[in-house]
C-alpha positions in Angstrom: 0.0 0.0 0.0 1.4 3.5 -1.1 2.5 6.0 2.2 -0.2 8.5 3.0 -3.2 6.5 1.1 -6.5 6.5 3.0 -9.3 3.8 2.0 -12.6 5.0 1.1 -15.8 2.6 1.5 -19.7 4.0 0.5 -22.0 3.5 2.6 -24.7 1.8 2.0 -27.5 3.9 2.9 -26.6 7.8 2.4 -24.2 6.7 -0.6 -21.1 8.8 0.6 -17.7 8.0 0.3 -15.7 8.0 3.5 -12.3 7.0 5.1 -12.9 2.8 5.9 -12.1 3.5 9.7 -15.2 6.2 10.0 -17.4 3.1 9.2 -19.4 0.7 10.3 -18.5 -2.5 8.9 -20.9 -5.7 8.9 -21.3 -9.4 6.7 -23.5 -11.4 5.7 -23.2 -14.7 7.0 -24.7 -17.7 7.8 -26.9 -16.7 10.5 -27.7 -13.4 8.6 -26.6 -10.2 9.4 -23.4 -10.1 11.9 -21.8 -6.5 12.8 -18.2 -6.2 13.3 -15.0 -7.2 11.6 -16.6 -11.1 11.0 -15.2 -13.1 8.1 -16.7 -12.6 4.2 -17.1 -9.3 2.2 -17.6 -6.6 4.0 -20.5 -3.9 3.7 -20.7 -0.4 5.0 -22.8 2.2 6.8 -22.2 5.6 8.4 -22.7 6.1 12.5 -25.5 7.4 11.8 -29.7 6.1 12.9 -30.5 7.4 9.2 -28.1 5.8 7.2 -29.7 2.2 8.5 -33.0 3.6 7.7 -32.4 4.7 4.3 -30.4 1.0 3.5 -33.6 -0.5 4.6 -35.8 1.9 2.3 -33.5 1.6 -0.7 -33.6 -1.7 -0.2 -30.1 -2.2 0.0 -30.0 -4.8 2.5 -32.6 -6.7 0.6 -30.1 -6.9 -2.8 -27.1 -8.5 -0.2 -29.3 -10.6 1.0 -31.6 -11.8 -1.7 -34.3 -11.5 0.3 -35.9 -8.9 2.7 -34.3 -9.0 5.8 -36.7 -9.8 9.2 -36.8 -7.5 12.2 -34.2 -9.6 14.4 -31.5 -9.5 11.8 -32.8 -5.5 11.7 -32.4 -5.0 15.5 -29.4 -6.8 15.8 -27.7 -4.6 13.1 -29.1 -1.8 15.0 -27.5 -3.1 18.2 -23.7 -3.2 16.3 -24.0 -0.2 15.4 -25.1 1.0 18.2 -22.8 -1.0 20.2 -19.7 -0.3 18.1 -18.1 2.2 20.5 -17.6 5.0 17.6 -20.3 8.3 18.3 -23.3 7.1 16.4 -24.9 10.7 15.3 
């Protein structure tokens, strides 16, 4: 990696490009959604309550998952984030 180079992710719901470590990262994986730095490809969203909400509108959970997600896999993303020790705005 080149000296001085900073990562950029989107995030999922607003669609802004920021630094990887301002970022909530979370996977899909077998038992649905799992916050944190868990194994498989990794997806994106601001500290911020409306960035969830707008995911879910947009449907862009629904396109990783294939399918709508259910309000446990909801809540418990809600949780991470929530959890993840960064300020959630």
């Amino acid at each position: 990696m080149k000296r001085g180079h900073v990562a950029l992710r989107t995030c999922l719901g607003c669609g802004g490009k920021f630094p990887k470590s301002r970022l909530f990262r979370f996977t899909m994986g077998p038992g649905g959604v799992a916050g944190g730095n868990g194994p498989g490809r990794g997806h994106y969203l601001c500290f911020n309550a409306g960035c969830l909400d707008k995911a879910l509108e947009r449907r862009g959970l629904s396109r990783l998952l294939g399918r709508m997600p259910d309000g446990e896999e909801v809540k418990r993303l809600r949780r991470d984030l929530l959890e993840s020790g960064s300020s959630f705005i």
